[in-house]
C-alpha positions, 0 to 999 in steps of 0.5 A: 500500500506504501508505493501505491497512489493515494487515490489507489489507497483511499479506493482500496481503504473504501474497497475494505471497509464496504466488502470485508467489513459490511459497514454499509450494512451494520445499522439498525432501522428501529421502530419508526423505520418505513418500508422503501415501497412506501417512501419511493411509491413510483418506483416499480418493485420485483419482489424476490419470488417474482425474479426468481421465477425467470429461472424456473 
């Protein structure tokens, strides 16, 4: 990491913690959390059985 560019560093350090740590993932919605459907209402949403279906 020593002889690498600094922008390759802080893309590697980014890399690290999104990937090995999971921080975007390590938080807690808690009680006045909403569902996204109803915060984004015209985006049109695949439930997981819909997708997986394509491959059945």
């Amino acid at each position: 990491m020593k002889d690498m560019e600094f922008a390759h560093q802080v893309g590697v350090a980014h890399f690290y913690h999104i990937f090995f740590e999971g921080c975007l993932t390590n938080f807690v919605i808690g009680e006045d959390g909403v569902e996204a459907t109803i915060v984004y209402p015209e985006v049109q949403y695949t439930r997981m059985d819909e997708y997986m279906k394509r491959y059945l």
